[in-house]
C-alpha positions in Angstrom: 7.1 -8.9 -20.7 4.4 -11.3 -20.6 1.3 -10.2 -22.6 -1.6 -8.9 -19.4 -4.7 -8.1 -21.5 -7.3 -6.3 -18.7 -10.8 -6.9 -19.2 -12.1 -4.4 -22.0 -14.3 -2.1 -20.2 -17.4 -0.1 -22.0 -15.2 3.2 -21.1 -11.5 2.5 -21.3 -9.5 5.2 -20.0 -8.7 7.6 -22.6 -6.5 10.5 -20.3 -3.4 9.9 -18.7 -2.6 11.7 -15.4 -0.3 13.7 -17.4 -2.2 15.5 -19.7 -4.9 15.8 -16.3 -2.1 17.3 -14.2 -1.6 20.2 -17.0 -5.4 21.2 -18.0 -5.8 21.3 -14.0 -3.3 23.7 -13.7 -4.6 25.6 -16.3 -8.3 25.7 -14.6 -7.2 26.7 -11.5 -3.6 28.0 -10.8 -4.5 29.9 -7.9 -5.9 26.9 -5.9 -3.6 24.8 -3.8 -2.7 21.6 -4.9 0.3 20.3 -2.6 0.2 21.4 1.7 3.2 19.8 3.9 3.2 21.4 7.2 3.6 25.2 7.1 4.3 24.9 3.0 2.5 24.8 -0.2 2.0 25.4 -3.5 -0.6 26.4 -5.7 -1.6 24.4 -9.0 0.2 27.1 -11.2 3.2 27.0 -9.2 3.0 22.9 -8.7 2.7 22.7 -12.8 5.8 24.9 -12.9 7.7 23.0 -10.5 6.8 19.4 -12.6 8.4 21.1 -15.7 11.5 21.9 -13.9 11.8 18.4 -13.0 10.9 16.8 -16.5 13.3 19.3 -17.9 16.1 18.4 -15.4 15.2 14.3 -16.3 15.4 15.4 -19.6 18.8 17.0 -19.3 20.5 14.3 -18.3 19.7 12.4 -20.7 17.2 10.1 -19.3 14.8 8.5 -22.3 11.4 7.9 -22.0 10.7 4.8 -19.7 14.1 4.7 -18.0 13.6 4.8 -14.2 14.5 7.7 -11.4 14.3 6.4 -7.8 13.2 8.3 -4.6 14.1 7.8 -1.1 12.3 10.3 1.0 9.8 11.4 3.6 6.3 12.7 2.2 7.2 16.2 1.2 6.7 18.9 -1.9 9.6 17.8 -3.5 8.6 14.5 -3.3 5.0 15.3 -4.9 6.8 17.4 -7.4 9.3 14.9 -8.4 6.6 12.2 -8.6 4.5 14.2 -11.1 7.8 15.5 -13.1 9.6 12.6 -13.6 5.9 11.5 -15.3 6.2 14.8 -17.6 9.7 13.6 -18.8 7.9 10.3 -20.0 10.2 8.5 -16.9 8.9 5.5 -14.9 8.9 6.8 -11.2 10.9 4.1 -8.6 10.0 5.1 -5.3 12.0 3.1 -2.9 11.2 1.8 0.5 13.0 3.9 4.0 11.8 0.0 5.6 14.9 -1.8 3.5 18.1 -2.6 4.1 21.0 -0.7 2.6 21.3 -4.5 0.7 18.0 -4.4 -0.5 18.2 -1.0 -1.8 21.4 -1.8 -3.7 19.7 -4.7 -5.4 16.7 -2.4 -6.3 18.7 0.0 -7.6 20.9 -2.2 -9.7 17.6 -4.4 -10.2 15.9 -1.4 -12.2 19.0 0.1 -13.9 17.9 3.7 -12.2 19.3 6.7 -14.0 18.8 9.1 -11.2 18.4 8.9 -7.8 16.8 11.7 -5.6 17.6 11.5 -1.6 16.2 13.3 1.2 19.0 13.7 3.8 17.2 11.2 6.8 18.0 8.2 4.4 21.3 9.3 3.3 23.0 6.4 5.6 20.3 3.4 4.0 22.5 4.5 0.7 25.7 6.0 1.3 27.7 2.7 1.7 27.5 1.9 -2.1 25.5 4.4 -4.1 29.0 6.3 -5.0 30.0 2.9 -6.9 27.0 2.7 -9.3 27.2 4.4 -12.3 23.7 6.8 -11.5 22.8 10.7 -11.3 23.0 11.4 -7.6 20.5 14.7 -6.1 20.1 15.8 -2.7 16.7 17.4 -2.0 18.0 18.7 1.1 21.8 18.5 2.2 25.2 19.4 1.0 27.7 17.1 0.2 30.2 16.7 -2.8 29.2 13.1 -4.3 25.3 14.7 -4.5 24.0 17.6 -7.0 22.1 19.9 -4.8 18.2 19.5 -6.2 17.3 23.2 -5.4 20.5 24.5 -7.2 19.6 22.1 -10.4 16.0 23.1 -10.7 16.9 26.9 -10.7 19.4 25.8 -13.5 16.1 23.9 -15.1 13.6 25.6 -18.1 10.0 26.2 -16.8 8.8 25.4 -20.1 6.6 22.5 -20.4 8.8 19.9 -22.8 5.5 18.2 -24.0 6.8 14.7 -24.3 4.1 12.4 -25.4 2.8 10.0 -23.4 1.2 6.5 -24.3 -1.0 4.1 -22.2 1.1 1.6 -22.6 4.7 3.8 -21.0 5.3 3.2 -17.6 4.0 4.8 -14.8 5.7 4.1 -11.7 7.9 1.0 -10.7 7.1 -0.6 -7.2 9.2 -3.5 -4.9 7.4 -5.4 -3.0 9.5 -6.5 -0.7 11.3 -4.2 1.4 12.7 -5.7 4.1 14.5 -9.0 3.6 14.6 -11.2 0.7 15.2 -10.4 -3.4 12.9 -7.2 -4.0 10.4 -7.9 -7.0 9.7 -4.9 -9.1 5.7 -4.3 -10.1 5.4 -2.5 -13.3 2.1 -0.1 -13.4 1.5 1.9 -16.7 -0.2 4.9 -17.3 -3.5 2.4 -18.2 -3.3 0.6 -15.0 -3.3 4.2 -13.0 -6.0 5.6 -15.8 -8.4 2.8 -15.2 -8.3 3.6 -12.0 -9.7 7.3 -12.5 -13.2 6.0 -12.3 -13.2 6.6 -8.8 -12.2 10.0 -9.3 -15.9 11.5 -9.1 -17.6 8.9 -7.7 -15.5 9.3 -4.3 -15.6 13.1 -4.8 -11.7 13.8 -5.6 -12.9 16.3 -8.0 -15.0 18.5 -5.5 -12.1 20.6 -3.9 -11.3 17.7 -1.9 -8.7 17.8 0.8 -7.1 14.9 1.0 -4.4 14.0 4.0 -2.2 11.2 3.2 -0.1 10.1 5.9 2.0 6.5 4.4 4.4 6.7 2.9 4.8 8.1 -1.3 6.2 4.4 -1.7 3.1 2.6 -0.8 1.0 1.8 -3.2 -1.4 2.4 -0.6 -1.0 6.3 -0.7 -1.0 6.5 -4.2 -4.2 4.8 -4.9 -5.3 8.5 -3.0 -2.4 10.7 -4.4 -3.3 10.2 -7.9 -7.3 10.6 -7.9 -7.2 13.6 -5.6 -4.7 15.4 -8.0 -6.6 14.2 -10.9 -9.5 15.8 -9.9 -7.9 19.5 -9.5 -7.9 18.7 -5.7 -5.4 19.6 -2.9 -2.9 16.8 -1.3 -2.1 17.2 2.1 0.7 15.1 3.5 2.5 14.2 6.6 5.8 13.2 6.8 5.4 11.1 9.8 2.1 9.6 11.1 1.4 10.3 15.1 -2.2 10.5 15.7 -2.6 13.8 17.3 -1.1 15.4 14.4 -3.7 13.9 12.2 -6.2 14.9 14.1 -5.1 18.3 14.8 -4.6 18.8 10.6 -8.3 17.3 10.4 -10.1 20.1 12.1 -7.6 23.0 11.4 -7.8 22.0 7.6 -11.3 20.8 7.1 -9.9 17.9 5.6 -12.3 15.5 3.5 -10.7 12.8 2.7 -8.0 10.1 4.0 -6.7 7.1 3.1 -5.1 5.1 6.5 -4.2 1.9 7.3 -5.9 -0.3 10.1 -3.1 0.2 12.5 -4.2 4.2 12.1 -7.8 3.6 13.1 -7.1 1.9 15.7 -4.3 4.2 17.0 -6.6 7.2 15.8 -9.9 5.8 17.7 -7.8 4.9 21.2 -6.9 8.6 21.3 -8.8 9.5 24.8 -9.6 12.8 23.4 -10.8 11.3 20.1 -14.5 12.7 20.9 -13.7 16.6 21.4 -11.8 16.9 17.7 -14.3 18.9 15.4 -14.3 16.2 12.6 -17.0 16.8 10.9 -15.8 18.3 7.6 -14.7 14.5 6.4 -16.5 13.1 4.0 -14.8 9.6 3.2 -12.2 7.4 5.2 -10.7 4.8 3.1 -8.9 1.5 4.2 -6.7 -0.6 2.6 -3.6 -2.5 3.0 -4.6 -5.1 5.3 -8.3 -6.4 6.6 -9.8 -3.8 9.4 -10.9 -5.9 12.1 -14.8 -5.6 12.4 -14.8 -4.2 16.1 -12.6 -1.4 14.6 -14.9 -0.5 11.7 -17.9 -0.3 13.7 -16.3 2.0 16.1 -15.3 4.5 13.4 -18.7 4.4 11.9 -19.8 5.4 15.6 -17.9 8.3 16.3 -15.9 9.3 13.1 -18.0 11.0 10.3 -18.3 10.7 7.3 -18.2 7.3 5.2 -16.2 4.3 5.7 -14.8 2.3 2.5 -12.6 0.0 2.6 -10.4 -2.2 -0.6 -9.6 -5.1 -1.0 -6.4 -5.8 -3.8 -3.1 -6.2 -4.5 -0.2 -3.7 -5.6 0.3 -6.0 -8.7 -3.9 -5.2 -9.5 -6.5 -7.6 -10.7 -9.6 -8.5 -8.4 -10.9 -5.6 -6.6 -13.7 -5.7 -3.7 -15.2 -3.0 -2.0 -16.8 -2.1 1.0 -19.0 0.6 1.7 -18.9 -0.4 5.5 -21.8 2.6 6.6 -24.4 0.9 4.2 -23.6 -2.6 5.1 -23.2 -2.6 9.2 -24.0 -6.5 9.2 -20.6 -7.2 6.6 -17.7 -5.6 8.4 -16.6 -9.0 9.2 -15.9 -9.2 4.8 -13.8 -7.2 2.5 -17.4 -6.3 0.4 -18.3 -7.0 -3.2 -16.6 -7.1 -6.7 -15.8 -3.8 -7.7 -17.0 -3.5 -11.2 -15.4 -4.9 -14.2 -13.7 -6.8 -11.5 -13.8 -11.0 -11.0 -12.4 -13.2 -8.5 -11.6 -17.0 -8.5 -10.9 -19.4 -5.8 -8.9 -22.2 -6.3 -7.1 -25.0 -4.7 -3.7 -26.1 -4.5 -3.7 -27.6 -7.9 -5.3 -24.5 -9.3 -9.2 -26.2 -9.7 -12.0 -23.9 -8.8 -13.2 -24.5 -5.0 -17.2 -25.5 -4.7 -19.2 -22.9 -4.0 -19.0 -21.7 -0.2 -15.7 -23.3 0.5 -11.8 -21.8 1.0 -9.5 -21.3 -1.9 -6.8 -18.8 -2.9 -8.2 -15.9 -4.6 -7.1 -15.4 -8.1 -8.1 -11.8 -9.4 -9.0 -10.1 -12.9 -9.8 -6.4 -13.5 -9.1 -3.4 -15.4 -6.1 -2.4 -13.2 -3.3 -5.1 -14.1 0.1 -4.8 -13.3 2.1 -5.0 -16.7 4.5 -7.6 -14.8 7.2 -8.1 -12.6 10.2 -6.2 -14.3 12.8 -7.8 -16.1 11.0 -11.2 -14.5 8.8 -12.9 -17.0 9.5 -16.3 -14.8 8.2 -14.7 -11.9 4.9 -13.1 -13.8 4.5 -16.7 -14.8 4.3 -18.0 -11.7 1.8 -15.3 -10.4 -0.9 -15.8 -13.3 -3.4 -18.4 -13.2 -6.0 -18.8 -16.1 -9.1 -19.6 -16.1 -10.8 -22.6 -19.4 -11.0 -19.6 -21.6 -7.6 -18.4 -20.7 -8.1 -15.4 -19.4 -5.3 -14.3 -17.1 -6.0 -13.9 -13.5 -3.4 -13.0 -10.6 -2.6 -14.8 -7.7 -3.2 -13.1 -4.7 -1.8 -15.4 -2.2 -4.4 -14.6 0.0 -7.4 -17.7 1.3 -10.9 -16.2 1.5 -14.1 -17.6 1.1 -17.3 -15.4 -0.3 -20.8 -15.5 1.7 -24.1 -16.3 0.0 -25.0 -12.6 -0.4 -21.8 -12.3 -2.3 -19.3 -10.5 0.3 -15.8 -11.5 0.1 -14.4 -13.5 3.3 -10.9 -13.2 4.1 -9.2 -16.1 5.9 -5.2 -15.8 5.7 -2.2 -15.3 3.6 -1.5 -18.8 1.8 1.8 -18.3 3.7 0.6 -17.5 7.0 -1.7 -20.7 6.9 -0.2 -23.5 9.3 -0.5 -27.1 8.8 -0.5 -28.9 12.0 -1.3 -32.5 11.9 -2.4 -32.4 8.4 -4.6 -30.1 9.1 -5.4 -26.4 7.7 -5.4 -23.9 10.4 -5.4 -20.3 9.5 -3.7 -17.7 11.6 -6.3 -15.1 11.4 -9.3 -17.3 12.9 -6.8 -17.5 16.0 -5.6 -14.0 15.9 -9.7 -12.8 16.2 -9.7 -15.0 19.4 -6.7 -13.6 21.2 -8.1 -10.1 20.0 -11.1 -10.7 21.6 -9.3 -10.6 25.0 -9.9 -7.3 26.8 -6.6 -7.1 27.8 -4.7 -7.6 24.6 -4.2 -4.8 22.0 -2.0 -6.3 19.4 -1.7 -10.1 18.4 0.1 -12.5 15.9 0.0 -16.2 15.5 2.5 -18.2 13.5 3.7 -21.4 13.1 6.7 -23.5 14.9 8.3 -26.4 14.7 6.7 -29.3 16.3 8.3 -32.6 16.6 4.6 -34.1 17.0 2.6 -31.9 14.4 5.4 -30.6 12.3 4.3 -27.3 13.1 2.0 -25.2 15.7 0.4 -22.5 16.6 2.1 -20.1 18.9 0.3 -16.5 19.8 2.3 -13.2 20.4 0.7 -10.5 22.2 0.9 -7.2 23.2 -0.8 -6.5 26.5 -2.8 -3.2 27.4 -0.9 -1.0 29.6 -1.7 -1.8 33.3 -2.7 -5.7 32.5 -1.9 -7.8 35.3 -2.8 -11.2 34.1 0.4 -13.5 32.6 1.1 -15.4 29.1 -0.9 -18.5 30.8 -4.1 -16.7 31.3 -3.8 -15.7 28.0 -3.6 -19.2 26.8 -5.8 -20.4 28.4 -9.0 -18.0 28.0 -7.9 -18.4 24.2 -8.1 -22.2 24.4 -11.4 -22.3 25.7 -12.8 -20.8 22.3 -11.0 -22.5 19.9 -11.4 -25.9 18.5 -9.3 -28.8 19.5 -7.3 -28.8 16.1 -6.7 -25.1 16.6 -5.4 -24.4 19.8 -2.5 -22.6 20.4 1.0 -24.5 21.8 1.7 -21.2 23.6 1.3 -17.4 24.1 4.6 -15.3 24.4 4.0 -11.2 25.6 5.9 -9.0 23.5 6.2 -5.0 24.2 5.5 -4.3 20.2 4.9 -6.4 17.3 7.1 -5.3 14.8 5.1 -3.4 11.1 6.5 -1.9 8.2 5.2 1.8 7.6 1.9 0.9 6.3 0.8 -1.2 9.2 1.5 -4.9 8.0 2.7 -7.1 10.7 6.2 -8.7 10.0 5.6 -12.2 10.3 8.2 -13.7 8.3 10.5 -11.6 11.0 8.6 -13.2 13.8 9.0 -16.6 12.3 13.0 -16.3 11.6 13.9 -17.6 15.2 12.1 -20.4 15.5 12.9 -21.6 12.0 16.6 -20.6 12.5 18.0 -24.2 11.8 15.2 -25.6 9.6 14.3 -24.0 6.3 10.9 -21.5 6.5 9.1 -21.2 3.1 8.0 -18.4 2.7 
């Protein structure tokens, strides 16, 4: 792989979440670590658990840094598995229920997995060709004869703890980006990318017998950012298999919960609840965000009537530049995505990679302690990715146009990929998507780019309209019209019952694109 040096920090991470995962169990076996629905299991039974499953790794031969996938729902085994395969000095692969059985079959042969663990909802995603590869096959909760029953193999599993030692530089867990369509690209993290990132551990309270409900997916690195800290601070993990709003809310106030990590599509769901206000709440102590920007009408809503603190990141899976907002203590930012975290920089550049004047757009380009170790078994797609700076210090391309203010905040404008050229002319989607929001009665909106014999390309808004809306696609339009610019304005607006997301919330445009582009090539 390509050499990624992070910045050196005054306190480098010297513990990896292995080593934290076994002293915490010492501490405290009788506290609960992992809750899922009407199960749990203490930290002394969790610990026990994690040695079964480095044992069982171990058994099968799997060396240290080989990978073992996962295709489930949030559950124990899950948790368990996660933390075990860790123990046996294994690089976790957690794979996406969003892909295609093709795209799973390229990740899988992609990572050379050893060992694949599958929860019986996504046994169809894989059974069409997961027989032909030569990999260990487990079934965490069915029967069938090409499968090795998981239960039945950890009661055939020691309990002892095999003690395999674990370096900064092994590999923690092994995520693809893309799920859906396209070649998947596989984002190494080691154990000092996911150390590093322990500094948030007591400043966000993880290590205060949190109780933290996580309800994305274990794929995401969305919910592990959450996962992680909260177990390395001796906390408890609460997670939800499937996300429905009244279920959160309902765990909330029976379980006292004080953390959460969602995604915007959450709040909003969550605050549109009509009931929202007679929920007893008030045990949270911090909501973060992450994934994608939370629209500004939304944070200021959940500061209103959701306690506890509102923080929201800014960063990519792959790592680098890190912003934060702390949206309760800046009420007149929640139009940004907050400051540089510390130890963190950020770049913008132009299309031939010079740095933007002050003030203007340019694609941010990221450096921080938490660096993805590469693209695996892609060193020509790691190159493309890094840009460096006179010195030549590395910095990741975020694909991502933003702009920061003059007190500092970062700006977000659009994906470099989402930004349409009409005319010559630079017109980011987001800018257009704010308007249509605006619009009492649309709740969800898109914009992306057609083909336009006059402009080459050109705006066109999709919306979903609030139930009971009366008014057409041409009211729409035109109320959207009247506030943009004349270089902006949208060709058309189509009404669509849903706009379609993956799990954690990210609207599909490239799907949403694929029509109109059908006999011309998209890139993308």
């Amino acid at each position: 792989m390509i050499p990624i040096n992070p910045p050196i920090t005054d306190t480098p991470p010297s513990e990896t979440m292995v080593s934290r995962i076994r002293a915490n169990a010492a501490a405290h076996p009788n506290r609960r670590a992992i809750v899922c629905g009407d199960d749990h299991l203490s930290w002394g039974a969790f610990d026990a658990r994690i040695n079964r499953v480095a044992n069982l790794i171990l058994g099968l031969g799997i060396a240290k840094g080989d990978n073992v996938a996962i295709l489930s729902a949030n559950s124990i085994p899950y948790a368990e598995l996660f933390m075990g395969i860790l123990r046996a000095g294994a690089c976790v692969t957690p794979l996406s229920s969003m892909a295609s059985p093709d795209a799973l079959q390229k990740m899988l042969a992609d990572c050379d997995a050893k060992a694949v663990f599958v929860a019986a909802q996504y046994l169809d995603l894989l059974a069409g060709f997961v027989t032909d590869l030569p990999i260990k096959r487990f079934a965490l909760d069915f029967d069938d004869p090409d499968f090795t029953g998981y239960e039945s193999a950890m009661a055939m599993s020691q309990v002892s703890d095999p003690m395999i030692d674990i370096a900064m530089a092994d590999p923690f867990n092994l995520i693809y980006s893309s799920g859906t369509t396209g070649t998947p690209k596989g984002i190494v993290q080691n154990h000092w990318m996911r150390a590093a990132q322990m500094d948030r551990v007591s400043p966000n309270g993880y290590d205060d017998n949190a109780r933290t409900l996580l309800s994305t997916p274990l794929y995401s690195n969305t919910t592990i950012v959450s996962f992680v800290p909260t177990l390395f601070g001796g906390s408890t993990v609460h997670l939800m298999p499937k996300f429905d709003t009244r279920g959160f809310l309902e765990i909330v106030e029976r379980e006292k919960i004080t953390h959460a990590m969602l995604v915007p599509v959450q709040y909003k769901r969550i605050m549109d609840v009509p009931d929202f206000d007679s929920f007893d709440l008030t045990s949270m102590r911090i909501k973060f965000s992450t994934s994608a920007p939370l629209r500004a009408d939304v944070k200021a809503d959940v500061l209103a009537r959701f306690p506890g603190k509102l923080i929201e990141y800014y960063g990519l899976t792959e790592g680098g530049g890190v912003t934060v907002l702390v949206a309760d203590e800046n009420p007149t930012k929640l139009h940004t995505v907050g400051k540089l975290a510390p130890g963190n920089d950020i770049r913008l550049i132009d299309p031939e990679g010079n740095e933007v004047p002050e003030g203007q757009v340019g694609e941010i380009c990221g450096r921080g302690p938490t660096m993805m170790a590469g693209y695996y078994g892609r060193d020509d797609l790691t190159k493309e990715y890094i840009w460096r700076d006179s010195a030549g210090h590395v910095y990741f391309r975020s694909g991502d146009m933003g702009s920061f203010d003059d007190d500092g905040f970062l700006v977000l404008s659009d994906r470099k990929k989402d930004m349409i050229i009409s005319g010559g002319l630079n017109i980011y989607a987001n800018d257009l998507e704010l308007v249509l929001l605006d619009d009492p009665d649309v709740t969800d909106a898109a914009v992306i780019g057609i083909p336009s014999d006059q402009w080459g390309e050109t705006p066109l808004g999709l919306v979903v309209l609030r139930a009971g809306a009366t008014r057409n696609e041409q009211d729409v339009l035109e109320r959207a019209n009247a506030k943009l610019g004349k270089s902006q304005r949208l060709c058309d607006v189509e009404i669509r019952e849903t706009l379609p997301r993956s799990t954690i919330g990210k609207i599909l445009k490239k799907d949403l694109r694929l029509p109109y582009w059908a006999t011309t090539k998209e890139n993308t």
